[in-house]
N, C-alpha and C positions, 0 to 999 in steps of 0.2 A: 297596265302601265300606260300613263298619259303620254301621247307622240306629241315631240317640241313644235313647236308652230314652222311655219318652210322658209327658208332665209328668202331675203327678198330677190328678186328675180330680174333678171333683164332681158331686153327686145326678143331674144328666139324664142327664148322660154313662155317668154308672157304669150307670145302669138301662140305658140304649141297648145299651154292650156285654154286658150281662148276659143282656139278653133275645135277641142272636143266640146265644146257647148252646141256649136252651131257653125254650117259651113259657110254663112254669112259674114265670119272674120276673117277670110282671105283676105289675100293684099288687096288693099286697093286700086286703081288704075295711075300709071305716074302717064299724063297727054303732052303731047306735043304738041303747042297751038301755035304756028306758024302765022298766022292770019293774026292773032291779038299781038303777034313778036310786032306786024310788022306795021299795025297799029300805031303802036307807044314806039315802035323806030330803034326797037334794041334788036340783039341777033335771036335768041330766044329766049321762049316763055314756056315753061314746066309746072303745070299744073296736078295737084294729086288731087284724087277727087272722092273724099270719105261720105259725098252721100250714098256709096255704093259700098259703104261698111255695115254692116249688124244697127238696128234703128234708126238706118239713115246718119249718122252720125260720127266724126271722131268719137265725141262724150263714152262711148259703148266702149269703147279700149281702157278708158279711167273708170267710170264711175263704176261698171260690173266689175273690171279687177278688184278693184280698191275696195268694194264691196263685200266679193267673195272669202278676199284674205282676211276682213274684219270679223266675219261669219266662222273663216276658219281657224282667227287664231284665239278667237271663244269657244269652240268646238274643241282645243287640243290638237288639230289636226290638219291638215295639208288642202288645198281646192279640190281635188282628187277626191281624198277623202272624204269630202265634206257632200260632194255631189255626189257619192255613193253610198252614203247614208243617210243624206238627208235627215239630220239630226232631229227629234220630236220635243218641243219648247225654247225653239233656238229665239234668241233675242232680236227684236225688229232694227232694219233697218231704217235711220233717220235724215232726212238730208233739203237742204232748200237747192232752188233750182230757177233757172227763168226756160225750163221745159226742156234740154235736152240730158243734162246729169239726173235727174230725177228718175229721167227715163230710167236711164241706165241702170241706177241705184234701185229701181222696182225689176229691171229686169235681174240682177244680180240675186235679190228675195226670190224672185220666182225660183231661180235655178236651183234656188238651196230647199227651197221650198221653207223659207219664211215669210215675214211679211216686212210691207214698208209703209211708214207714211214721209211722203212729200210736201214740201210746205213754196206755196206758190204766192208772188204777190199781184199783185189787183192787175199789173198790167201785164200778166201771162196770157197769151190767147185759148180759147176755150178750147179748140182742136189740142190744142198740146195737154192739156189737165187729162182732155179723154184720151190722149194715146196712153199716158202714165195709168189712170183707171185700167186701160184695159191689159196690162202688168198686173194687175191686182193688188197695188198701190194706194192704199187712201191715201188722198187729196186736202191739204190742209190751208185756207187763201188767208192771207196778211196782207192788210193793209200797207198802202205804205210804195218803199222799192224794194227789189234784190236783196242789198245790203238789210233790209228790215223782216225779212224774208229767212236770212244767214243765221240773224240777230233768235228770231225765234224756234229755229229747230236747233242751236245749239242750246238754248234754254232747257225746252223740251229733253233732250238730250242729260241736261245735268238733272232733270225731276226725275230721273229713271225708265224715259219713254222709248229709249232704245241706243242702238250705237251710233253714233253721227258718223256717216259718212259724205264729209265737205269734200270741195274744193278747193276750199281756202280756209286761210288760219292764218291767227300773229303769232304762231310759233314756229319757230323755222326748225323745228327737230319732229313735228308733227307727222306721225308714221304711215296716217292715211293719205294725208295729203300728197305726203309721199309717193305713195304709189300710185294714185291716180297721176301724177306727172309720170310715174313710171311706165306707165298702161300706154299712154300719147307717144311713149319714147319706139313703140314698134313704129310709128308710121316712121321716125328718121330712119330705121336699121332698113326697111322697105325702100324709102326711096335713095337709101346709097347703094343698092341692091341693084334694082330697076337701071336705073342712070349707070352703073357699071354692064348691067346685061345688052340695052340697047346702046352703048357705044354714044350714050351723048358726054359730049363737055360738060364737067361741074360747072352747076349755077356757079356765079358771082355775087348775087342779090337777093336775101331772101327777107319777103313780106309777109310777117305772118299778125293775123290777128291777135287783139289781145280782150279778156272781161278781166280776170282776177290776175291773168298773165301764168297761168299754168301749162297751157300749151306751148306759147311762145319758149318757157322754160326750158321744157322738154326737147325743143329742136335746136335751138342756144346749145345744148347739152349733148343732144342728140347728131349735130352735125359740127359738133367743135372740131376744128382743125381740116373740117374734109372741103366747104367752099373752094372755089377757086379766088387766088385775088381779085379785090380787094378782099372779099369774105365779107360782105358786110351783110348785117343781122336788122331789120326795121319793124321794130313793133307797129304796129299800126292800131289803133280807136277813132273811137267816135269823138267830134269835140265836148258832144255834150255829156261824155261817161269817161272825160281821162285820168282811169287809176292809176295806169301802171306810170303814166307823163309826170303824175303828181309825187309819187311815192319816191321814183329816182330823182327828181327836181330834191325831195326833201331827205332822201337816205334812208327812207323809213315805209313803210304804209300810212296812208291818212285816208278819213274819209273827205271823199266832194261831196259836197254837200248839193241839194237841187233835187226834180225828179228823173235826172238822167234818162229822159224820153230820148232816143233816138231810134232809126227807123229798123240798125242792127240791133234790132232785142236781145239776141241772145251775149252782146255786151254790153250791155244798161248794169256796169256792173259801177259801182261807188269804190270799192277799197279793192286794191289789189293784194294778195296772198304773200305772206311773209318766207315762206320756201322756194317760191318762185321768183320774189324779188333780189334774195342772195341770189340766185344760180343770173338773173340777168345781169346783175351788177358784175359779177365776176365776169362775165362775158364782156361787158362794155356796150349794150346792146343800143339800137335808137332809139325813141319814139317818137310818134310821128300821129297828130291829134286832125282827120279828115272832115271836111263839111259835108253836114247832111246829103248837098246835091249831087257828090262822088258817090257818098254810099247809096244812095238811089241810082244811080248809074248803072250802076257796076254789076248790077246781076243780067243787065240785057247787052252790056258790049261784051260781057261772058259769053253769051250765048250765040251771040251774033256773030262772034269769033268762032266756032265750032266747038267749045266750051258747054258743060253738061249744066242744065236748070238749078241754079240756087236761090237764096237766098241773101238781102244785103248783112246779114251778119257772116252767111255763109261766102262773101265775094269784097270782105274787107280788107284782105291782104292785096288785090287787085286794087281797089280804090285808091291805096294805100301807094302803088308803084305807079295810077294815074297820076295820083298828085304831083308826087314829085317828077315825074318827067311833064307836066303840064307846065313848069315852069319853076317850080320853088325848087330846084338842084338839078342837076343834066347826070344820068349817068354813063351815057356814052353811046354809043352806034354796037361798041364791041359788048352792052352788058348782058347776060344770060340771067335770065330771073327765073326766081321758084315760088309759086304762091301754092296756099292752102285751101281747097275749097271744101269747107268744114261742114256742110250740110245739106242734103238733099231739099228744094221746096218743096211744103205741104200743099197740093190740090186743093184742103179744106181748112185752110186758118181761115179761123175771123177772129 
């Protein structure tokens, strides 16, 4: 008798199953940086810091979930199941990446013990192609951007080359997409957790970065109605990759066109995700498009602050709360921020 596939799941659960893979999916740290509070001249600043998640990364909470359950609901059968049989001719996983979903999505093949190929464009760094290689992931490079990147593993994908497990999609009913926003929803359930155990004040302000605006989704969702007032939500990009600015400007997704070089790589992202733009639009969310010289910034007044080594993709929701208290909006002496810091620095990119 075929077992129905597992209804979709949220924050406890998803962490539950995650953390029988590997004890690397613990919560991750929610810091207190007093020193960057008093910096930027607010009361405080609440930083989570997922480079001390499973691949360095939030990505390892979406793209292995979203992965697994794609595995599983080809399989007949539940993650559980699926990592205890380890199925023999299971269907590859397929998916593009600018190096940290790729990951994920090869580590997810591992676990099932299928395979994957990742489709990377030209201006992925080499250290990132080989952490995915060494997932046991082939490596697929495209010309091009991201968005060209997107363009051909969904192709691939309809030629019968495996399951696509994206990011993003113009379809807002998209069941993987899905749950890879579902996957990012454990870091909200963790830090209303945390910030209730140590006894601090709910933020007021929260910076989160955005590529396709998946993430940003996920905490839009994930921490609706818990902020303190105001509550307010600030997407934050890069000027020269603004998806998610352009998509709410137009009610839609579009692409920007350009080669969205900027120096946060991992949001050189052209079109923002169609599931993720309903969930911000229903929220009411900002965005907020930063210059180059912040997101250069911003990974060393992190650190300098007592703040953990990232990344300027990984320290865009900080550039992001630079900005605006540098002068383009005041939010006050009394505001408590929350930023993301979405990735561990690699010792070896080039």
């Amino acid at each position: 008798m075929k077992v129905p596939p597992a209804p979709r799941q949220v924050g406890g659960s998803i962490a539950s199953e995650l953390a029988r893979l590997s004890a690397q999916y613990a919560p991750t740290p929610l810091l207190d940086l007093p020193q960057l509070a008093e910096r930027l001249g607010v009361a405080q600043v609440l930083a989570k810091n997922e480079g001390l998640r499973m691949l360095g990364s939030f990505k390892s909470l979406g793209g292995t979930y979203a992965g697994l359950r794609a595995l599983a609901r080809a399989a007949n059968t539940d993650i559980a199941g699926l990592i205890a049989t380890r199925p023999p001719r299971q269907p590859a996983l397929v998916c593009a990446s600018d190096g940290n979903h790729g990951l994920a999505v090869a580590a997810a093949a591992r676990f099932a013990g299928a395979s994957a190929r990742v489709y990377l464009h030209s201006g992925v760094p080499q250290a990132r192609a080989r952490r995915i290689e060494a997932q046991g992931a082939e490596v697929v490079w495209v010309r091009g951007t991201y968005d060209d990147a997107v363009d051909a593993a969904a192709g691939a994908a309809r030629e019968g080359a495996g399951i696509l497990v994206a990011d993003t999609t113009d379809d807002p009913e998209d069941a993987v997409v899905r749950d890879v926003m579902a996957g990012y929803g454990v870091m909200a359930e963790e830090i209303r957790h945390q910030v209730a155990e140590a006894g601090y004040r709910r933020p007021t302000h929260l910076f989160v970065q955005a590529g396709v605006g998946g993430l940003a989704a996920a905490m839009a969702q994930g921490l609706e109605g818990w902020l303190a007032a105001p509550g307010s939500m600030v997407v934050v990009e890069p000027e020269a990759a603004p998806a998610v600015a352009a998509a709410l400007a137009a009610g839609r997704p579009v692409r920007v066109e350009g080669d969205l070089d900027t120096t946060a790589e991992m949001l050189s992202c052209g079109e923002a995700s169609a599931p993720a733009l309903e969930v911000l639009r229903r929220h009411r969310v900002q965005a907020l498009c930063v210059p180059e010289v912040l997101l250069d910034e911003a990974p060393s007044v992190l650190r300098s602050c007592g703040g953990p080594l990232t990344t300027s993709s990984g320290s865009t929701g900080l550039a992001g709360a630079m900005a605006v208290l540098g002068g383009k909006l005041s939010l006050g002496s009394d505001a408590r921020i929350l930023i993301l810091v979405t990735e561990a620095a690699l010792q070896d990119e080039d």
